[in-house]
N, C-alpha and C positions, 0 to 999 in steps of 0.2 A: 504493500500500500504506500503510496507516493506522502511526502511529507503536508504539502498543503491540502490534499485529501484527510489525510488524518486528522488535522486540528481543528476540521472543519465539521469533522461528524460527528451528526445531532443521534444517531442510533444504528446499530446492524445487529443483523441477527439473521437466523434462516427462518422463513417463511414457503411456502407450499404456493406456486403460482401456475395456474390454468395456461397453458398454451392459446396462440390466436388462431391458427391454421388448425394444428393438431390438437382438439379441444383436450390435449391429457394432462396432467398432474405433474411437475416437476419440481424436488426441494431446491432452492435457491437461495445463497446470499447475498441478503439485503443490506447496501449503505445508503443512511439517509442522510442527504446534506443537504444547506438551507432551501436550494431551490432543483433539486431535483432529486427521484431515487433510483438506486441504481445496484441493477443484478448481477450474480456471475455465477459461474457453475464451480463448482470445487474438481480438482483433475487432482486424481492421483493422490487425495486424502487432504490436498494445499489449496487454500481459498485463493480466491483472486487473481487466478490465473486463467480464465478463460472468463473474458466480459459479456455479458450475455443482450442490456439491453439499460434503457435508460425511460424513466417517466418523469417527463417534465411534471412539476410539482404547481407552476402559473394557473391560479383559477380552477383546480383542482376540486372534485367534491368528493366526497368519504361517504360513505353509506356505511355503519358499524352498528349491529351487526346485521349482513344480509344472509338472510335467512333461505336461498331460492335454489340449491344446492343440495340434493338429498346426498344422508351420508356426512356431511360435510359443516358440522353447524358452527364453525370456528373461523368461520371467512368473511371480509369487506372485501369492500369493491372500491375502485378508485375511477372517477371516471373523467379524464383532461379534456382539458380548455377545446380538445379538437372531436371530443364527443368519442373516444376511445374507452373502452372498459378493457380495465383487471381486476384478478379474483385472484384473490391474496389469503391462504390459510395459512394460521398462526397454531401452535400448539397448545394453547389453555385460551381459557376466556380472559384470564388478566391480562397474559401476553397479547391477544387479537385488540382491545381496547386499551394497552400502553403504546402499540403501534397507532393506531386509528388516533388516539390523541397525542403522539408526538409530527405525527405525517399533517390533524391538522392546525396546530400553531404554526408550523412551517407554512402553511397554506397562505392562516391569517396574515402571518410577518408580511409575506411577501404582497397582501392584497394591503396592508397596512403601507408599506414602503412605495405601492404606487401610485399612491393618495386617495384609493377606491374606496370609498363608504366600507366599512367593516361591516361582517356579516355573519349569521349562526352559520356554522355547516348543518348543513341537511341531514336531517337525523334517519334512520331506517324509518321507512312507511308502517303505522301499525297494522293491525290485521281489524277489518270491520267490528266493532265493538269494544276493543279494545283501549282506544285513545284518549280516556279521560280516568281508567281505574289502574289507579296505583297503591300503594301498600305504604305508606312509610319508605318513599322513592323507589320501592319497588316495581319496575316495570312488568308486566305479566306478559309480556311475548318474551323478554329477555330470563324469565322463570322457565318457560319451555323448553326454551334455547338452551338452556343448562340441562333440562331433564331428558332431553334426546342426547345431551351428548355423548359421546361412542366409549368412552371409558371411565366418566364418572355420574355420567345420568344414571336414573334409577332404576333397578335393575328387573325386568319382567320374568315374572314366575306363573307358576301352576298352582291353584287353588279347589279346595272344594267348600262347598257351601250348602249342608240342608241336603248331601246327597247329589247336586250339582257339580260336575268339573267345570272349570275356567282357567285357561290359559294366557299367555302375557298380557296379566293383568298386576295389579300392584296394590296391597292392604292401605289402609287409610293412615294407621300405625308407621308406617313404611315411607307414607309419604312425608309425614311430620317427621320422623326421625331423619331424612333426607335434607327437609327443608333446612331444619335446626344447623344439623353436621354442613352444611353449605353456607352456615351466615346468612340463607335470605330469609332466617325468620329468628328473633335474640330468645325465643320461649312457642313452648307447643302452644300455647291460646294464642300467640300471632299465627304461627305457621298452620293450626287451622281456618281462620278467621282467610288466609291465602290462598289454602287450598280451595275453602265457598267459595273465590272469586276465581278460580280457574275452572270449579265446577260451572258455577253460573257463566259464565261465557262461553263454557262449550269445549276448552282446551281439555278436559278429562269426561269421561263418562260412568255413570254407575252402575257397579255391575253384582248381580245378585240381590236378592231381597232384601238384606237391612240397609246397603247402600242407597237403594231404590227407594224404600221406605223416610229415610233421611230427608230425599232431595223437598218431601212435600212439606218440608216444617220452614215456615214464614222468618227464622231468623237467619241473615247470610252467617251469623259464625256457627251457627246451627246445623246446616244444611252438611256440611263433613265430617265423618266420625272419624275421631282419633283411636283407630278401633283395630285390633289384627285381624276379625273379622268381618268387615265391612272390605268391599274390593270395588278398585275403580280400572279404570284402563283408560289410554289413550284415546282418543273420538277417531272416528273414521276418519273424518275430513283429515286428519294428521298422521294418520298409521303410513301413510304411501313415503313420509319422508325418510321411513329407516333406518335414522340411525341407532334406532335400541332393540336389539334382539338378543332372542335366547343365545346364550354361546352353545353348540353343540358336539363342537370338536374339541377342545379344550375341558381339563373337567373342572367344576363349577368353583370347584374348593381353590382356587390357583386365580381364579377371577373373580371372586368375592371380596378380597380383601380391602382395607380403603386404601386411595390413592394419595399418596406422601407426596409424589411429587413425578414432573413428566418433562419433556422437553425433547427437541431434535438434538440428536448426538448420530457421528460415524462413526462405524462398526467397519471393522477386517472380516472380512469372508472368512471363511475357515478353508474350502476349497481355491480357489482365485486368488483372496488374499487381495483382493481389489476392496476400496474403502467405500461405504453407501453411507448418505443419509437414512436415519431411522428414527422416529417415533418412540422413545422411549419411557413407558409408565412405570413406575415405584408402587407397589404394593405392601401394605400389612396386614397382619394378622388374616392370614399368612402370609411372610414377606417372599416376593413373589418380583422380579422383575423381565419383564416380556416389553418387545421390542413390536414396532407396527412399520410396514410399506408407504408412506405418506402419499407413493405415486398410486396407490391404490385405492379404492374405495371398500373391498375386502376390510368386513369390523374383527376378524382374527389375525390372533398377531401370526408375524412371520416365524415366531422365535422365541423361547425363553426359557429360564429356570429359577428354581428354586435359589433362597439366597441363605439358605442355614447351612451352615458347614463353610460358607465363598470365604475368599482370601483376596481381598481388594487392597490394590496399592498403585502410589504414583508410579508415572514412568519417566526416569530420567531424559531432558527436553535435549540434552545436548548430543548430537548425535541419534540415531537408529538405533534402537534396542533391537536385541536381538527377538526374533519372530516376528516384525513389525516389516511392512514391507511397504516403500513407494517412499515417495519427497513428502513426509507427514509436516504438519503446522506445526507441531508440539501441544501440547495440554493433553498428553495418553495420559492413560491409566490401564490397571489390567485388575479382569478379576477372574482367579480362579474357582470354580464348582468344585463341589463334593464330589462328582467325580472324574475329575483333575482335566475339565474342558475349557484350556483358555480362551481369554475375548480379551480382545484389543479395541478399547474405544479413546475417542478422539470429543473433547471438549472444544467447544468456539473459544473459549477464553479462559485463564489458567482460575479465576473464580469459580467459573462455572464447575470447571475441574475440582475443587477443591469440594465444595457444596456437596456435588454427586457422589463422592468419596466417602464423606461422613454420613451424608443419608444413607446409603447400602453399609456402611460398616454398622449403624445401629440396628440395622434388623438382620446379621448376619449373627 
């Protein structure tokens, strides 16, 4: 990275960006600097060596978060001054809105510097009924948004009821315990008083007799039971977007666990030895860390294991260690499994390295 590039940059990191010809999925690193931003591809494990493309940042509009991507609920769009769209997927919800709000102050600056009237950016469109109920600034499309997403939205199960089965469906219990563990709700009497208003607009559906029986009582914190028997699901109108399904391949106990913590990190092949970007989530209880294909839409991961018995440790940056293969950036780490199968990953920055290090040594 060139000197006056560096001192100039307002953010980078990898991001997940929609191709224009080829509509597919590629991880990409992102530099943003005051007035524009700008991609490259990583070759060979080494950033910044293969430049990919640039988005003038001039008049600029942000949609965060756009929601029109199944699969995929971690994406904004950017849309320039020449009427051009990209689709830009982040790996967490704070990650996708600390991009969206650093990409648009850079907007503002620059609508500020050429004496243009200051202006909101254009916030996501809500969805019909939606635009006037909030929670204690809780936005209820931005609830949803959370509760499809593919590794820590809520998790759809099998139920029975009075002799009835029901499948991905989710207890009322389940929800509030969800909401709570998530911060969009400080105590279960807000977080049902939340879920009324997702029932009431139609974002969830009641399923089974005491759910159904609930909907008919006249108060909104009334109408959801904080109940393990009480079962809602998804509404039609929203099942098509898929991001939350049963896992079926993986077994349950390995994807149950809560999510500590996730992010894009590259991975060494084991065969090839060639370096990818990957998707990587932190699980516990059970500590569990599995690796996702970002260029994919596939909600199983590629890859992963167990982290009781691992042996994780830095990798000396000076030089190639040994097993380590191509022109790496620096910030490895390696962590050995219980049964002795190493992984070579690669951190964007020696923080980030550091961080990862200590969360996998506490559940190891």
């Amino acid at each position: 990275m060139d000197t006056q590039r560096s001192s100039s940059v307002l953010k980078e990191g990898f991001l997940v960006k929609r191709g224009h010809l080829v509509l597919n999925w590629k991880a990409r690193w992102f530099v943003l600097l005051p007035d524009k931003l700008m991609y490259y591809k990583y070759e060979g494990g080494k950033k910044d060596s293969s430049k990919r493309g640039t988005i003038p940042l001039a008049n600029c509009v942000i949609t965060c978060p756009y929601l029109e991507h199944e699969n995929r609920p971690l994406v904004l769009r950017l849309e320039t001054n020449t009427s051009e769209d990209f689709f830009l997927e982040a790996c967490s919800r704070e990650e996708r809105d600390d991009w969206a709000a650093c990409i648009s102050a850079a907007v503002e600056r620059l609508r500020a510097g050429n004496g243009s009237p200051s202006s909101e950016v254009p916030a996501q469109p809500q969805r019909k009924g939606s635009s006037s109920l909030k929670l204690h600034n809780v936005n209820l499309s931005e609830v949803v948004d959370s509760m499809y997403d593919v590794h820590s939205g809520i998790k759809l199960t099998s139920h029975v009821e009075q002799g009835s089965s029901f499948s991905n469906c989710f207890s009322g219990s389940a929800v509030v315990d969800w909401l709570v563990f998530m911060n969009l709700a400080v105590s279960r009497v807000e977080a049902v008083t939340l879920a009324s208003a997702l029932l009431e607009e139609g974002y969830i559906r009641p399923v089974g007799v005491r759910s159904v029986e609930a909907l008919r009582c006249v108060g909104l914190g009334e109408q959801f039971l904080d109940d393990s028997t009480a079962l809602y699901s998804f509404s039609e109108n929203f099942k098509k977007r898929g991001s939350v399904k049963a896992e079926t391949s993986l077994s349950a106990v390995e994807l149950s666990g809560k999510v500590q913590k996730r992010g894009f990190l590259l991975k060494q092949g084991h065969k090839r030895k060639n370096w990818k970007v990957r998707l990587f989530v932190l699980r516990s209880e059970p500590g569990y860390l599995h690796y996702y294909d970002p260029s994919k839409n596939d909600l199983t991961p590629v890859g992963g294991f167990s982290l009781r018995g691992c042996l994780v440790s830095a990798l000396d940056d000076n030089g190639v260690p040994s097993g380590v293969k191509g022109n790496v950036q620096g910030n490895l780490f390696k962590i050995i499994t219980q049964s002795d199968t190493d992984y070579y990953i690669q951190a964007p920055t020696r923080q980030e390295k550091a961080e990862w290090i200590e969360a996998i040594r506490q559940l190891t």
